[in-house]
Residue, then its C-alpha position, 0 to 999 in steps of 0.5 A: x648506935x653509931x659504933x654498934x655498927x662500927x660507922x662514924x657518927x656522921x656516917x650513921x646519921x646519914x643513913x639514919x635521916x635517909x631511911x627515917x626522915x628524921x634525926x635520932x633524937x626526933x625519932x626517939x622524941x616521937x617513939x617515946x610519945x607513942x608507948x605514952x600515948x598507948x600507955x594512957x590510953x589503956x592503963x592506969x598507971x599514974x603519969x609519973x610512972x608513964x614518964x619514968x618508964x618512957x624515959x624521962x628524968x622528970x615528969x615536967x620534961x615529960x608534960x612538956x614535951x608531950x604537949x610539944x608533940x600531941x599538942x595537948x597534957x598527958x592528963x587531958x589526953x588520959x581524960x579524952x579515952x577515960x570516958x570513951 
């Protein structure tokens, strides 16, 4: 991103946290988690598909850090809205 808009990756960095609070990897981390929070909210696409699509290589990597973020599993997240 940094050379997209020709800045050095410290450069960018600076103004990145600055406007966001946040470095772009917890950024993305937390941008990932909400189109999978929305994605198992309404859709029945099964959980591997869900990690695919946001991004992760793995559906481990994926539980992982969805419970690191939301605090609880992609399927007991799922399960919260499925009877709601």
């Amino acid at each position: 991103m940094a050379a997209e808009l020709a800045l050095s990756e410290r450069t960018f960095l600076r103004h990145f946290c600055a406007a966001t609070g946040q470095t772009p990897k917890i950024w993305l981390q937390h941008e990932r988690m909400h189109k999978a929070k929305a994605l198992l909210e309404r859709d029945q696409i099964n959980i591997a598909g869900i990690a695919e699509y946001c991004g992760f290589q793995t559906i481990e990597g994926f539980r992982n850090a969805f419970r690191q973020i939301v605090g609880i599993t992609p399927a007991v997240y799922r399960r919260q809205f499925k009877y709601n």
